[in-house]
PANU-108316 format. One record per residue (C-alpha): residue in three letters; y, z, x. Coordinates in steps of 0.2 Angstrom, whole numbers. Layout:
<sefis>
<'ALA',<Y,Z,X>>;
...
</sefis>
This chain:
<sefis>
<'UNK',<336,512,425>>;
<'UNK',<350,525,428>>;
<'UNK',<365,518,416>>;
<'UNK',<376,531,420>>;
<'UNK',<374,531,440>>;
<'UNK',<375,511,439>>;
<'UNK',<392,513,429>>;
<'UNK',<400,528,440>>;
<'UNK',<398,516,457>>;
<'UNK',<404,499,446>>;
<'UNK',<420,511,443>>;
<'UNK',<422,515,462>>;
<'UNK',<419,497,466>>;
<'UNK',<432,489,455>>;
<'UNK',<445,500,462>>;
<'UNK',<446,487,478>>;
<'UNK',<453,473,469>>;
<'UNK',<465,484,460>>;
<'UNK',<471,490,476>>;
<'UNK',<473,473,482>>;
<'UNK',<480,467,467>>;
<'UNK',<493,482,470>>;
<'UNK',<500,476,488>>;
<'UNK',<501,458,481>>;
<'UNK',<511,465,467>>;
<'UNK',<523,475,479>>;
<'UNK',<526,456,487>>;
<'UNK',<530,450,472>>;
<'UNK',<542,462,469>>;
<'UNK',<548,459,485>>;
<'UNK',<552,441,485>>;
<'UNK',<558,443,466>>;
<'UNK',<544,432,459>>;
<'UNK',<545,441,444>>;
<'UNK',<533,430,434>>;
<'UNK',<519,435,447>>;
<'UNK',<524,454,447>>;
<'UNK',<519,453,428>>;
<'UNK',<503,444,429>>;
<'UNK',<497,454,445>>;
<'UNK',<505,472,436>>;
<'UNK',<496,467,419>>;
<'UNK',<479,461,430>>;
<'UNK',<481,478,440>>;
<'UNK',<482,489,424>>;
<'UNK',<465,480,418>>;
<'UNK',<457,483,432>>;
<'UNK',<462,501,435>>;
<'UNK',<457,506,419>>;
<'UNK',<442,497,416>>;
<'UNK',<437,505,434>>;
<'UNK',<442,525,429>>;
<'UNK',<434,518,411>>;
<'UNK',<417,513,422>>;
<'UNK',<418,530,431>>;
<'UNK',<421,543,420>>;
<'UNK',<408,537,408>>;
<'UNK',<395,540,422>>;
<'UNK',<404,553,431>>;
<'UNK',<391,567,425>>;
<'UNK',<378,555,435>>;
<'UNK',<375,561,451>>;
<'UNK',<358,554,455>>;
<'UNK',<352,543,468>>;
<'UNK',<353,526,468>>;
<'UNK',<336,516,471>>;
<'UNK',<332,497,472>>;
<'UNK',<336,492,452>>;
<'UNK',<351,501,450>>;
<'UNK',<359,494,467>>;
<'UNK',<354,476,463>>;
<'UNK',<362,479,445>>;
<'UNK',<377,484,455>>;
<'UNK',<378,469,466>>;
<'UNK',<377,457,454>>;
<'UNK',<387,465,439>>;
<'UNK',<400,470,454>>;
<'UNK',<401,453,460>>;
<'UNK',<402,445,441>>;
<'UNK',<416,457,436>>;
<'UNK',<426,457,453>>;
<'UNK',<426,437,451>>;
<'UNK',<433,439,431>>;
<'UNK',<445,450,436>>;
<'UNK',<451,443,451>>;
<'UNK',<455,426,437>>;
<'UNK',<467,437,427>>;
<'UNK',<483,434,439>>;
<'UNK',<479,415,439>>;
<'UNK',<478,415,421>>;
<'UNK',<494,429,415>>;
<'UNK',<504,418,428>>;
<'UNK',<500,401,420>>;
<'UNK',<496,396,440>>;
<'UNK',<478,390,431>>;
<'UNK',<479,388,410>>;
<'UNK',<462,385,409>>;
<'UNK',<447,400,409>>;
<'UNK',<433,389,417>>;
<'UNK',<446,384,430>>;
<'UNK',<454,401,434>>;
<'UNK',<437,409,436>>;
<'UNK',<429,396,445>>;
<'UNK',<446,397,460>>;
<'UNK',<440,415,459>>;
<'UNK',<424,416,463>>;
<'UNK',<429,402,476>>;
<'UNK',<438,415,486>>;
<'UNK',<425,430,482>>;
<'UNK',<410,420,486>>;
<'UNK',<423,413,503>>;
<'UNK',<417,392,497>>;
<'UNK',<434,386,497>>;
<'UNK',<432,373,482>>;
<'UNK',<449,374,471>>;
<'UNK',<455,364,457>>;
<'UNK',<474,369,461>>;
<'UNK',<482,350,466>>;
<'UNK',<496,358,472>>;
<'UNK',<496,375,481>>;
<'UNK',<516,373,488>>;
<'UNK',<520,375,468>>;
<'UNK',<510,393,468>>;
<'UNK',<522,408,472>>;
<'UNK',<519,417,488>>;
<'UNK',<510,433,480>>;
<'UNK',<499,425,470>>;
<'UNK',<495,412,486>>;
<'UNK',<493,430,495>>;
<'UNK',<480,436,481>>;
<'UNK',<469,419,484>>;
<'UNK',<469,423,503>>;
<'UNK',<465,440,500>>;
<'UNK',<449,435,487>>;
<'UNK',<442,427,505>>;
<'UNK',<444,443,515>>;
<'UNK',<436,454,503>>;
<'UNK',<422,441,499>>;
<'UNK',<419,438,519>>;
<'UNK',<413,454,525>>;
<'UNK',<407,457,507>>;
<'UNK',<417,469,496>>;
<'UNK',<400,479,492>>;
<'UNK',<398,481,513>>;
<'UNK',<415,490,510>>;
<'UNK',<411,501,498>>;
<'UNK',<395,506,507>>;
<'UNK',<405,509,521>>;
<'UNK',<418,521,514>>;
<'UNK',<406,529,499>>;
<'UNK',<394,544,501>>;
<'UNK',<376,539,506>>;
<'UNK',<366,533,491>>;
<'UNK',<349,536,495>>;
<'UNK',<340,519,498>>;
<'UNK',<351,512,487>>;
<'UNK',<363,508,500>>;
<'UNK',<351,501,514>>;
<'UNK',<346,488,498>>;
<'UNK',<366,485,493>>;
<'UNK',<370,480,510>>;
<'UNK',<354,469,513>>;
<'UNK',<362,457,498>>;
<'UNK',<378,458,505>>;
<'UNK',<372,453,523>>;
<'UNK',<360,441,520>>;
<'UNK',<347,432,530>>;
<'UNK',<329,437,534>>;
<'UNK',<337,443,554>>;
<'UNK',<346,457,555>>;
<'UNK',<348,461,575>>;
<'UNK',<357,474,581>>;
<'UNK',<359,484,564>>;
<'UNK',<353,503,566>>;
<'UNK',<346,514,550>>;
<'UNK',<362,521,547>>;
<'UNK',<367,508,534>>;
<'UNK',<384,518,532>>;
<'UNK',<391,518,550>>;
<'UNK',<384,501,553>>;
<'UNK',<396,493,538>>;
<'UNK',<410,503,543>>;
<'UNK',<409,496,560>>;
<'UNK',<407,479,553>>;
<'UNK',<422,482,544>>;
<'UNK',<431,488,560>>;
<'UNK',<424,471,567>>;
<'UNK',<431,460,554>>;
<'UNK',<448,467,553>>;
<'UNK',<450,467,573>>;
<'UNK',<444,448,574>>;
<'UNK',<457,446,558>>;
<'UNK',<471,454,567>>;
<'UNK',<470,445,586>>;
<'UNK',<468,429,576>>;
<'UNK',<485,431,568>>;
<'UNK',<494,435,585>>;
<'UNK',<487,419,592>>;
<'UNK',<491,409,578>>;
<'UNK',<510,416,578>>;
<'UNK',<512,414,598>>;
<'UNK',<505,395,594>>;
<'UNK',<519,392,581>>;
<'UNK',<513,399,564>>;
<'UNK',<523,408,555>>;
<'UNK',<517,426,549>>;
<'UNK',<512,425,534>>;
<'UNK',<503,407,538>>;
<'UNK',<495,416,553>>;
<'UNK',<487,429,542>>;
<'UNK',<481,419,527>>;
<'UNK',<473,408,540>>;
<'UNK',<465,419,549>>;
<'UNK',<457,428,533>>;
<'UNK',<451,410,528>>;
<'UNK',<444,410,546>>;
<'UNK',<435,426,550>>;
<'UNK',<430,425,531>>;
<'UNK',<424,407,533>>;
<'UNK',<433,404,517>>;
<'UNK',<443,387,520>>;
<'UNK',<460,391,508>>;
<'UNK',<473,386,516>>;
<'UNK',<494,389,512>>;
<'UNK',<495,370,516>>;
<'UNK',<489,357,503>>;
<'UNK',<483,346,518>>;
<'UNK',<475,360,525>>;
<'UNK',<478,364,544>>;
<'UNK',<478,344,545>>;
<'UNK',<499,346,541>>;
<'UNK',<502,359,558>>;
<'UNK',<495,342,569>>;
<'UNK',<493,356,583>>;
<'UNK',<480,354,593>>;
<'UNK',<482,371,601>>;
<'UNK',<482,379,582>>;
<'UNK',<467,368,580>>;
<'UNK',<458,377,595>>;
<'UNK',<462,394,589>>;
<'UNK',<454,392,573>>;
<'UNK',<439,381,580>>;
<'UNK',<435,397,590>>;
<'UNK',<437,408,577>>;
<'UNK',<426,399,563>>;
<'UNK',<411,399,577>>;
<'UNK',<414,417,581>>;
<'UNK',<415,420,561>>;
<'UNK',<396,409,559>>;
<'UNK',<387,420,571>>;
<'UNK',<377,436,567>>;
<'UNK',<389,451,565>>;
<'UNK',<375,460,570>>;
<'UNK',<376,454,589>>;
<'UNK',<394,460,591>>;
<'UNK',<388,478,584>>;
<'UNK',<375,476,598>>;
<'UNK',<386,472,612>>;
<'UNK',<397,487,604>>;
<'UNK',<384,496,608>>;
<'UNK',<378,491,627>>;
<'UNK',<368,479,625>>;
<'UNK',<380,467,631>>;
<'UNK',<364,453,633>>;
<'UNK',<362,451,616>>;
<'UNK',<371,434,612>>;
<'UNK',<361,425,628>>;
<'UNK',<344,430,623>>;
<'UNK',<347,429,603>>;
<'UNK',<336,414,598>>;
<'UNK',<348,409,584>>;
<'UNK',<364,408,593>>;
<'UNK',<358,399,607>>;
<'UNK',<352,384,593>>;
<'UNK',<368,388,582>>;
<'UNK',<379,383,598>>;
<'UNK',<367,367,603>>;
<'UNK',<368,364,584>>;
<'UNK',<387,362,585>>;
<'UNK',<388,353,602>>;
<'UNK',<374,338,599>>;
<'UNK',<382,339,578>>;
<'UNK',<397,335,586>>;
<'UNK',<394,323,600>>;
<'UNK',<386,311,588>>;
<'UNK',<400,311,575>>;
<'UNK',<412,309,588>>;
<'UNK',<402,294,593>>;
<'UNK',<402,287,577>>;
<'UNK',<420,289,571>>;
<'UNK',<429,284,589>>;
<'UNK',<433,266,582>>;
<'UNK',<442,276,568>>;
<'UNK',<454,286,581>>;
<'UNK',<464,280,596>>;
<'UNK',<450,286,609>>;
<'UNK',<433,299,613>>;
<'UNK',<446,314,618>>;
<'UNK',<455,312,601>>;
<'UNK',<438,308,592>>;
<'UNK',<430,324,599>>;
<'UNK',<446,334,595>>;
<'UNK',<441,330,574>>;
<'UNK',<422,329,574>>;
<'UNK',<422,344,584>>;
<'UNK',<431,354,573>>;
<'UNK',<423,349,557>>;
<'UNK',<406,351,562>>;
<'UNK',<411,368,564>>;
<'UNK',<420,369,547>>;
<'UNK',<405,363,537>>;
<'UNK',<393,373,547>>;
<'UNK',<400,390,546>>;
<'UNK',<407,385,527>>;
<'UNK',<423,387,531>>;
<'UNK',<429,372,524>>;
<'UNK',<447,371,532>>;
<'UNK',<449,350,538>>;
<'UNK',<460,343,551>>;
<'UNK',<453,324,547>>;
<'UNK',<445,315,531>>;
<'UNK',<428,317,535>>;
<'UNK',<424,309,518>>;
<'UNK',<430,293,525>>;
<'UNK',<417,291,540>>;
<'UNK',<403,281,542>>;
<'UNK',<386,287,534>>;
<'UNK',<380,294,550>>;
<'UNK',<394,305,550>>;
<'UNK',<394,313,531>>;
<'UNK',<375,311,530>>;
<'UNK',<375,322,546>>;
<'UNK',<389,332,539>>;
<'UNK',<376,336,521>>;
<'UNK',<363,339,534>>;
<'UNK',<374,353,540>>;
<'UNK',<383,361,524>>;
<'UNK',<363,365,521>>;
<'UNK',<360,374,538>>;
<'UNK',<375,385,539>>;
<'UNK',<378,397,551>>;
<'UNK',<369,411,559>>;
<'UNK',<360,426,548>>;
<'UNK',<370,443,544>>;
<'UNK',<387,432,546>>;
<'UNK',<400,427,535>>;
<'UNK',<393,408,532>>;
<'UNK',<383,401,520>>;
<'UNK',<368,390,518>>;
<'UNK',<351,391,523>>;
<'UNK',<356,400,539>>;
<'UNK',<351,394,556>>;
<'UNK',<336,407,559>>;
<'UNK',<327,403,542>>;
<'UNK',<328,383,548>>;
<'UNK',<319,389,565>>;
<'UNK',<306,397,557>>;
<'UNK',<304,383,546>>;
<'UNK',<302,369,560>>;
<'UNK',<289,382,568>>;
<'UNK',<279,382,553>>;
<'UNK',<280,363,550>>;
<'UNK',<275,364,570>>;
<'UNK',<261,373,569>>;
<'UNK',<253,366,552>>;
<'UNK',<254,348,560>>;
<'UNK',<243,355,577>>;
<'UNK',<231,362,565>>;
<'UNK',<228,345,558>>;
<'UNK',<217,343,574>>;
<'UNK',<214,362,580>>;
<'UNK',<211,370,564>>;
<'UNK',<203,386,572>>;
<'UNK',<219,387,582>>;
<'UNK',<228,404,577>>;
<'UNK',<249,406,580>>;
<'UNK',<261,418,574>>;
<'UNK',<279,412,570>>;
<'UNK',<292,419,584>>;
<'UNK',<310,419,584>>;
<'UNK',<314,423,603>>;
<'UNK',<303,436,610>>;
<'UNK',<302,443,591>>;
<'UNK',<289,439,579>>;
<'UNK',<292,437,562>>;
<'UNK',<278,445,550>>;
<'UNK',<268,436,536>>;
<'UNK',<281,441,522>>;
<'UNK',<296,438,529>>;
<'UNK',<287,419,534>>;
<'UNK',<285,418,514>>;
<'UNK',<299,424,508>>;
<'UNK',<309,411,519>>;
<'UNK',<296,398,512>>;
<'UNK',<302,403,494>>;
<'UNK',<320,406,497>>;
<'UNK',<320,384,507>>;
<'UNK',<311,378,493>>;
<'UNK',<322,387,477>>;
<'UNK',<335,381,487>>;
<'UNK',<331,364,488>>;
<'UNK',<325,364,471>>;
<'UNK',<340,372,462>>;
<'UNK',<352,359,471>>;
<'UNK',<341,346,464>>;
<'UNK',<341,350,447>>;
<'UNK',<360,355,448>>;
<'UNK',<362,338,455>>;
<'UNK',<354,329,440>>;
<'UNK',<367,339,428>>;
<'UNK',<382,338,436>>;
<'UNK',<376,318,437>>;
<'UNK',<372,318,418>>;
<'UNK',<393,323,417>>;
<'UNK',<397,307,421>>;
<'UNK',<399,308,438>>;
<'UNK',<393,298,454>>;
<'UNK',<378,301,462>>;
<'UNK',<388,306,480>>;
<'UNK',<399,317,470>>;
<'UNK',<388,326,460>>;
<'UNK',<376,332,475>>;
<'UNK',<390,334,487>>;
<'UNK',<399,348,477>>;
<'UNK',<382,355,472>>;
<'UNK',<378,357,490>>;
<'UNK',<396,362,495>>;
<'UNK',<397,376,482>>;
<'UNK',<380,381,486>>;
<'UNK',<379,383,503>>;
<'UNK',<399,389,499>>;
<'UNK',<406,377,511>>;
<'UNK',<420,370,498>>;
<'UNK',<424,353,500>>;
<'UNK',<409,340,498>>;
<'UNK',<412,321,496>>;
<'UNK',<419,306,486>>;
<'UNK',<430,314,473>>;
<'UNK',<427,332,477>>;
<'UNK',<431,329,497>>;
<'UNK',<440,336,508>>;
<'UNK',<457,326,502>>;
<'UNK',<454,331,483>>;
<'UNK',<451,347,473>>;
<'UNK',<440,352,456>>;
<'UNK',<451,348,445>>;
<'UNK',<444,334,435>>;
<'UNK',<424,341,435>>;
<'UNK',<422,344,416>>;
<'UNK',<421,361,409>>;
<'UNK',<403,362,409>>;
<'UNK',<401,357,428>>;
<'UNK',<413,370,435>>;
<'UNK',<403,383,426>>;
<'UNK',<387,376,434>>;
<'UNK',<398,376,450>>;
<'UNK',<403,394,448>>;
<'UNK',<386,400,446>>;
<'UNK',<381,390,460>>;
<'UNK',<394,397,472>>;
<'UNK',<388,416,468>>;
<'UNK',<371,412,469>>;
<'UNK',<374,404,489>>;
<'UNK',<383,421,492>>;
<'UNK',<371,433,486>>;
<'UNK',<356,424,492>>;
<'UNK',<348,420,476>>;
<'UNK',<336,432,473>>;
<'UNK',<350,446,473>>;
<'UNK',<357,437,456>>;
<'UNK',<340,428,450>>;
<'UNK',<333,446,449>>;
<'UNK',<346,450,433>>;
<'UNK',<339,436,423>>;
<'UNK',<318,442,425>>;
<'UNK',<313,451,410>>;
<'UNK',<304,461,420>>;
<'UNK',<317,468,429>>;
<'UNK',<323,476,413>>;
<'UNK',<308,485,409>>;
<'UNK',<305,503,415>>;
</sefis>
């Protein structure tokens, strides 16, 4: 394994939240929050030199990079942006304690949405800025950025970019891994943008319309407002961002196809078509369920709809206390947080194509219980998905389920309820950020022991890495030559 080659890009990667950290720092300045401008000046300064530190030890390396060295770079990247991106919490006593600080930091990187900051009025508006931003550079996937603005690595880059867009469909994406994540990028950014102008011409203010619209596009679910976009009561800002959160859970991959020509691509997509039904029959029985609870259907529709499609795409941004609604209601609401959204978008979970595939499976297995000589192939629209992608899916469900079990048995053996244990374990997961109980959408982190928010950390960068991506670092194996 290539040390130098795998420090020289760590280097080049750490520069992005340096430079972040530098326009939050200017806003500081700015709005004389001289406090912040110290902690996010002090945080830049580490970060800036630990990246030319990175770089210039492996600046003589100018090899290619191949599938080891570009997973040690995901994974190290991720880990190192998540501590760093903690220092401003911590130098500006926003968050005293480590666990806590670096679990609101992988929060935003990873785009779950989980905090254990009781009041965000209290935080200054640079460091509230440098939350928001953690979601924008976590949605897309910081790594996607650097692939699309760093020389080609060899296969490196084509490995990098799978672990930042994850899920075993990747429609619409061409061979060149470099101009397919810097249109991505270009993709992001112009949803981002028509999102803030809609939200300012429905009454936001600026800089509300922008932090919203990164925890939108990113499916991130901060918010400027402790009661979340519950405290606008606008149903027409409720709209904007209900149409944004499910244009933000559907395959990026279908917008660089319709980009492209192939304007068709949504309507014959498989996925979407079921991600959209999904939403619709999701959203029809919790309104249903939770219409004695509200004045009338309309007005029921208006909250189940929009947090059916908050928990599904992981955004995690609330208008109503779905903690609060009858068991059909949350149990569907679980159901969801483990679907997610489409592959190759910025939600998390399952994703809706590897729960296809396994419905198809369960299909078929139960018709060969009486036609056993009966041969099928698993298809996903007119595509059919080969024999290792079938097993990969098949180990990626069942680690899944299985590490939300055991994770669920710890966080329990902390003292805490049954509900509230597996709801946050499946809500930091599957990144979606509020879960149930005492970690729901009315209530925050704060009080999960110590040991649990580390758990929960490492939970949230395993959901946004897809497992395997993370996993891989801890195989013996994968150290060996």
């Amino acid at each position: 394994m290539n040390v130098k080659i795998i420090a020289r890009l760590l280097g080049v990667l750490l520069l992005f939240p340096g430079i972040f950290m530098g326009i939050c720092l200017l806003m500081a300045l700015y709005y004389s929050e001289y406090q912040a401008a110290k902690a996010l000046g002090f945080s830049m300064v580490i970060v800036t030199c630990l990246a030319f530190g990175f770089y210039y030890f492996g600046d003589a390396s100018r090899d290619s990079v191949y599938r080891k060295e570009a997973l040690v770079v995901v994974g190290f990247g991720w880990i190192l942006s998540c501590l760093l991106g903690s220092l401003p919490y911590l130098f500006s006593d926003c968050i005293s304690s480590v666990p806590s600080a670096f679990f609101e930091s992988v929060s935003g990187f990873t785009t779950t949405g989980a905090t254990v900051i009781s009041d965000i009025g209290l935080l200054p508006r640079s460091i509230l800025f440098w939350r928001m931003l953690t979601h924008w550079l976590g949605g897309m996937g910081i790594i996607v950025l650097f692939v699309a603005v760093f020389p080609q690595m060899a296969g490196g880059a084509k490995q990098m970019f799978r672990s930042e867009v994850p899920g075993p469909v990747a429609e619409g994406l061409r061979p060149k891994i470099k101009e397919t994540a810097l249109t991505l990028w270009k993709i992001y950014i112009f949803l981002t943008f028509v999102q803030t102008v809609f939200l300012i011409l429905a009454g936001m203010s600026v800089f509300d319309a922008f932090c919203h619209s990164i925890s939108t596009v990113a499916t991130g679910g901060f918010s400027t407002r402790n009661g979340s976009v519950a405290e606008y009561n606008s149903f027409l800002i409720e709209i904007i961002i209900m149409v944004f959160m499910l244009i933000a859970g559907v395959n990026f991959g279908l917008y660089y196809a319709m980009l492209k020509g192939r304007l068709w691509s949504f309507f014959s997509n498989a996925e979407f078509r079921t991600y959209v039904g999904i939403v619709l029959l999701a959203s029809l029985i919790i309104c249903l369920s939770i219409s004695q609870q509200h004045s009338d259907y309309p007005t029921a529709l208006r909250y189940s709809l929009f947090q059916t499609i908050s928990v599904m795409t992981g955004t995690g941004l609330s208008t109503d206390d779905f903690g609060s609604y009858p068991a059909i209601g949350t149990s569907l609401l679980v159901c969801l947080m483990f679907v997610g959204g489409c592959a190759g978008s910025t939600s998390g979970g399952l994703k809706v194509s590897r729960v296809i595939v396994i419905f198809k499976i369960a299909y078929q297995e139960i018709v060969r219980v009486f036609r056993p000589q009966l041969r099928m192939s698993v298809r996903v629209g007119h595509s059919v998905v080969e024999s290792g992608v079938v097993n990969s899916i098949l180990v990626f469900v069942v680690s899944f389920i299985f590490i939300a079990g055991i994770s669920t048995v710890f966080m329990a053996s902390l003292g805490l309820d049954v509900v509230t244990a597996f709801s946050s374990v499946v809500a930091c997961l599957a990144n979606v950020g509020p879960g149930l109980d005492a970690v729901g959408p009315q209530e925050t982190y704060q009080n999960i022991p110590a040991a649990g928010k580390i758990l929960l950390t490492f939970l949230m960068l395993l959901g946004r890495l897809e497992l395997g991506a993370l996993l891989a670092l801890f195989i013996p194996g994968f150290w060996r030559r």
